[in-house]
N, C-alpha and C positions, 0 to 999 in steps of 0.2 A: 353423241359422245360428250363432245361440249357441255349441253344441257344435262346431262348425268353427273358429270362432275360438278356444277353447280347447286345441283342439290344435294350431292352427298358432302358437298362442302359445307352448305348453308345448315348441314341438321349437322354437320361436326362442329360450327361456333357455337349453335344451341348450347353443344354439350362442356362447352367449356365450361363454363359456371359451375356444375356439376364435377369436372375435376376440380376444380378449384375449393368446393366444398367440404368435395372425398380429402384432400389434402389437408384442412384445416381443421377436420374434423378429429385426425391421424393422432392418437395421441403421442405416439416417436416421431412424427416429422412434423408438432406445428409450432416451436419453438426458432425463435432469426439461427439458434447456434447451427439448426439442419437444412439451412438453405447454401445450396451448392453453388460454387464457381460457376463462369461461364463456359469454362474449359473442363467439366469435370466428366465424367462417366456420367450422372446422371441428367445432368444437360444433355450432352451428348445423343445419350439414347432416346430420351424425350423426344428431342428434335429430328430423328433419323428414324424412330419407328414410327413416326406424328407420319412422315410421309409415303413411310413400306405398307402402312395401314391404308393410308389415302387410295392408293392404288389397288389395294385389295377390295375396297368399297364396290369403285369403279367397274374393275374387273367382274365382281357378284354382281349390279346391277347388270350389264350387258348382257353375262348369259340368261339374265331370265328373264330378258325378252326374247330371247333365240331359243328357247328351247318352252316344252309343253311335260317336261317331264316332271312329277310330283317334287322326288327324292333331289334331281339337283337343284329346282327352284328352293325348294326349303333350307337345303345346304347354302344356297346361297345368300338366302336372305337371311340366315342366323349367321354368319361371317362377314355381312356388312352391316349388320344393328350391334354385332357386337365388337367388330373394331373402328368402325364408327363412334362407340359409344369410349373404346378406350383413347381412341387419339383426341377426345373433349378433353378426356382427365390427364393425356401428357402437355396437352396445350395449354387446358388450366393451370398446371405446375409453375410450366414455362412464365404464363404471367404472373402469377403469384410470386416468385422468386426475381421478376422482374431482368426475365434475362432473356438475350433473342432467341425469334424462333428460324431465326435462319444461321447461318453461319459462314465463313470464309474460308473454313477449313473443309477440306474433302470430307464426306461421309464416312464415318465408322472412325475417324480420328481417334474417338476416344477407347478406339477398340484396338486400338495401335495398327492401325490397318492403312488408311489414310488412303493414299494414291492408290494401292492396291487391292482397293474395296470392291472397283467396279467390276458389275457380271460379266459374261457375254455379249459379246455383239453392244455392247456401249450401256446395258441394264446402269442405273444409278450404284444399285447397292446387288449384292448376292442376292438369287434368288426372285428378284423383281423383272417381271416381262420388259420388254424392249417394246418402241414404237410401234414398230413391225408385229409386231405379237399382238397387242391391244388392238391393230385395227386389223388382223386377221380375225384374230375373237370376233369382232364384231360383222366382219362378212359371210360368218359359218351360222349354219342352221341345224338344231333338232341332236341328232347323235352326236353327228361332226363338233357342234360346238359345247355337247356336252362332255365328248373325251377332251377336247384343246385346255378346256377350262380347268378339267380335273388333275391336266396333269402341269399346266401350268400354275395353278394353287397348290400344287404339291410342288414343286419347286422353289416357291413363295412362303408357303409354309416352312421349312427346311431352313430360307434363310430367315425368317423371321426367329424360328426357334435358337442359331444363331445366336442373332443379335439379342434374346433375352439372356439364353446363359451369360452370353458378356454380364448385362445388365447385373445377375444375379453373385457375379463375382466380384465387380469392381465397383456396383453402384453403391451408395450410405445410405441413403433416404430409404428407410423400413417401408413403407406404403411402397415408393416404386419396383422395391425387390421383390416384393410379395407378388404386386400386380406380373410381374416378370413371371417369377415362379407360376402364376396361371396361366399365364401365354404360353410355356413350356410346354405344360400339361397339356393345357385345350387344342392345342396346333398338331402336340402328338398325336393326340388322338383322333383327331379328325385326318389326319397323315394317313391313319390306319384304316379308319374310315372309307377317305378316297379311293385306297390300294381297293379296294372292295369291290365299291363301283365303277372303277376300270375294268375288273379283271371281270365283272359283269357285262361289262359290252365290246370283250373281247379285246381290251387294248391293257397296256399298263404303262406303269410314270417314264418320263424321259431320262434317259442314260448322261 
């Protein structure tokens, strides 16, 4: 587990530079007037999906070592290249605007949420597995941990989509609301997606 998250860590600094390009290249957001507070919505989100995403990586590598099945390894590894690939470009932001990538405020602050953000059973954020959850993942095999996954990324998904509406309502930065608006999209539909291949191996998402 350890070693999973160090490499999906290590290829999301890669990608930083790469948001940081997307950003600069943005013709509405590369002017000093579009760089936001440290306390704004789009701080905010940057910094809170950098790490609803981190955990989704995580999550997609595990199962597909646990599992031999075509359709969720592919599912999985297209949901960690590609929020892997976005939490580069919220991190790049983050340094580009020169603001942190941590905070002292509770998560989803900027979503007027605050102390009230956290999931179940102690999750950081909505929708994000619990301790307990990531190391049962990892002690399931085959089926077993191909429904736990699908329907814990669907609950993941759910709150990710969430946290992008906010983004799409309160953020400024054009570049970051767009990328929002595609996390909406892509997460729905893979939403739809999962319900599929649940209801394929006889189970469906958690209540």
């Amino acid at each position: 587990m350890r070693q999973l998250g160090l490499i999906a860590g290590a290829a999301a600094a890669v990608l930083v530079g790469a948001g940081a390009i997307t950003y600069a290249t943005a013709g509405d957001a590369g002017t000093p007037d579009a760089v936001p507070s440290a306390d704004s919505a789009d701080a905010g989100f940057a910094r809170d999906m950098a790490v609803h995403h981190q955990q989704a990586v995580e999550m997609s590598y595990i199962v597909r070592d646990r599992t031999d099945d075509e359709a969720v390894r592919r599912l999985a590894y297209d949901i960690a290249q590609t929020q892997a690939n976005q939490r580069g470009m919220l991190l790049g932001w983050l340094d580009l605007w020169e603001l942190p990538k941590v905070s002292a405020d509770p998560p989803m602050t900027w979503m007027g949420m605050g102390d009230t953000a956290s999931g179940k059973d102690g999750a950081l954020m909505p929708g994000m597995a619990t301790n307990a959850e990531m190391k049962r993942l990892g002690s399931l095999d085959g089926k077993r941990a191909e429904v736990f996954y699908l329907q814990l990324m669907t609950d993941h998904h759910r709150g990710g989509v969430h946290m992008a509406q906010g983004c799409v309502r309160a953020c400024e930065v054009g570049v970051e609301k767009r990328l929002a608006r595609g996390m909406v999209e892509a997460q729905e539909s893979e939403i739809a997606l999962m319900a599929g291949m649940l209801k394929e191996r006889g189970a469906a998402e958690r209540e």
